[in-house]
C-alpha positions as CSV (number, residue, x, y, z in Angstrom):
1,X,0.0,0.0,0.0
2,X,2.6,2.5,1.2
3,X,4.5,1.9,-2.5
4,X,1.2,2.9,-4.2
5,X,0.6,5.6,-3.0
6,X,4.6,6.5,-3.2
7,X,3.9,5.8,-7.2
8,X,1.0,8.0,-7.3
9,X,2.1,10.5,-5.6
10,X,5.1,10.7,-8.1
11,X,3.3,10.2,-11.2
12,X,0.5,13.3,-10.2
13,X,4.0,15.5,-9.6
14,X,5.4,14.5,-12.6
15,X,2.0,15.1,-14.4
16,X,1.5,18.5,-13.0
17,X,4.5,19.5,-13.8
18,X,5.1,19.1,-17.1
19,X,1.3,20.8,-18.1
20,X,2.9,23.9,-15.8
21,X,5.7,23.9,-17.9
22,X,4.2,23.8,-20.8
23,X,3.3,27.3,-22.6
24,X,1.1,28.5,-25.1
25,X,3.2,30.2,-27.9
26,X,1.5,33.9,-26.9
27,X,3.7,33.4,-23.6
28,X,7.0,32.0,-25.6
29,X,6.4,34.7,-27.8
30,X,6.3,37.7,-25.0
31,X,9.3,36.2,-23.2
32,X,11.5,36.5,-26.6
33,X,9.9,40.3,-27.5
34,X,11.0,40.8,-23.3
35,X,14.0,39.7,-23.9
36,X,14.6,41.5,-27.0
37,X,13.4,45.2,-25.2
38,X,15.6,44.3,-22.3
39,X,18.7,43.9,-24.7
40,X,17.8,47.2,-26.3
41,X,17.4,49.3,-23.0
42,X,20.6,48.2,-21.8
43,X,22.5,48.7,-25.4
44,X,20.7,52.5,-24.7
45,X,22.2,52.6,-21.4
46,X,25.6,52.0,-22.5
47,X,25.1,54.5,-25.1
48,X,24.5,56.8,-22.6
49,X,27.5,56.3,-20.5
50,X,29.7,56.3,-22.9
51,X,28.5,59.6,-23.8
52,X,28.2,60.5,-20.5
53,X,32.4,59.9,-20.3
54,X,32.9,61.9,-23.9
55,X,30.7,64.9,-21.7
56,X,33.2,65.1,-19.5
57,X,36.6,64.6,-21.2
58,X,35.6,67.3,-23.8
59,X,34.8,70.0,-20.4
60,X,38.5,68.6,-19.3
61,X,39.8,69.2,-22.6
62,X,38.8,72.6,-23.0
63,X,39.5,73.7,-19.4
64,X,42.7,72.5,-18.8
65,X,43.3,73.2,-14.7
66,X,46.6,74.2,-13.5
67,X,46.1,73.5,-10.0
68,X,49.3,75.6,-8.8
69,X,47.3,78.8,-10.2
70,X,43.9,78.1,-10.3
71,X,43.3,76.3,-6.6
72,X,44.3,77.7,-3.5
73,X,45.1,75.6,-0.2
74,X,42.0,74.8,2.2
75,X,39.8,74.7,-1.2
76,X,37.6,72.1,-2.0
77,X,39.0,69.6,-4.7
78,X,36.9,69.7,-7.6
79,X,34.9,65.9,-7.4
80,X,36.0,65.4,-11.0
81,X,39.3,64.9,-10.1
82,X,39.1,63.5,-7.0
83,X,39.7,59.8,-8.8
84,X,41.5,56.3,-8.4
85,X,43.6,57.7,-11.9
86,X,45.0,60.7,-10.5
87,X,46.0,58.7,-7.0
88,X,49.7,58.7,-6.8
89,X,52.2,57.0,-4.9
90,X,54.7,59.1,-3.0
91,X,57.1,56.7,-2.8
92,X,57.8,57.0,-6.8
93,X,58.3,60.7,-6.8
94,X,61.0,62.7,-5.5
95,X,59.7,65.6,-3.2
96,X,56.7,64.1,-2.0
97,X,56.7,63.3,1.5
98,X,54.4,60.6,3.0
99,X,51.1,61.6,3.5
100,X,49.5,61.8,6.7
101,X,46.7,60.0,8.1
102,X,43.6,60.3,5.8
103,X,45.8,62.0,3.3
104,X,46.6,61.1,-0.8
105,X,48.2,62.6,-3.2
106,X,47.1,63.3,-6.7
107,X,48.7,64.0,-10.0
108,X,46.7,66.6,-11.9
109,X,48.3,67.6,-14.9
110,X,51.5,67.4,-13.8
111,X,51.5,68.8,-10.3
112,X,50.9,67.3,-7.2
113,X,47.9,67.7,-4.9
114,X,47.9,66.6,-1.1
115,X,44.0,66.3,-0.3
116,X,42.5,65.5,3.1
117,X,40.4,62.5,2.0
118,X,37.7,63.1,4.8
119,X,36.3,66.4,3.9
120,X,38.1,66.7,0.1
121,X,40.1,69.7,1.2
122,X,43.2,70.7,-0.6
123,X,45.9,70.6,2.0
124,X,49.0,71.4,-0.4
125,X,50.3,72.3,-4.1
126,X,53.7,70.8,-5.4
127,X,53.8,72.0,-8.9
């Protein structure tokens, strides 16, 4: 008795699932359109980023920052170029000393730029 009902029990789960995984084509048909407005929003997404990053390259192109002139100690370092790129290593340049606690320096176009990293503020200008 008890392998009986074992069988039957597997046979109605085997049964019920194959009719829930069965589709009509409609739903076949929706999952593929999905799919295919998915792809396209994320290709448009890209897009955008990437032209997003040409935005910003041009605005550094044509303003070219010379830090020693145009930012002054205790200012504010601009978030653009406050990035893991411009991060520097004293260690491989003469003249910069080791920075102190919550302190990096940062090459920006060629001069050196010691920021506080816990409020952004410049702290000195090595140019």
């Amino acid at each position: 008795m008890k392998t009986l009902a074992t069988v039957l029990g597997l046979s109605l789960s085997a049964l019920l699932t194959s009719t829930a995984m069965a589709g009509t084509y409609e739903q076949h048909r929706d999952h593929a359109t999905r799919y295919q407005y998915d792809e396209r929003h994320w290709q448009d997404r890209d897009h955008d980023r990437y032209q997003d990053h040409r935005h910003y390259d041009e605005q550094r192109r044509l303003h070219r920052v010379d830090p020693s002139r145009d930012w002054r100690v205790g200012q504010v370092l601009p978030r653009y170029w406050d990035q893991s790129r411009n991060e520097v290593n004293y260690r491989h340049y003469k003249g910069l000393n080791k920075p102190g606690r919550y302190q990096q320096w940062y090459k920006i176009n060629g001069d050196f730029v010691l920021v506080n990293e816990r409020n952004n503020r410049i702290v000195r200008i090595i140019n």
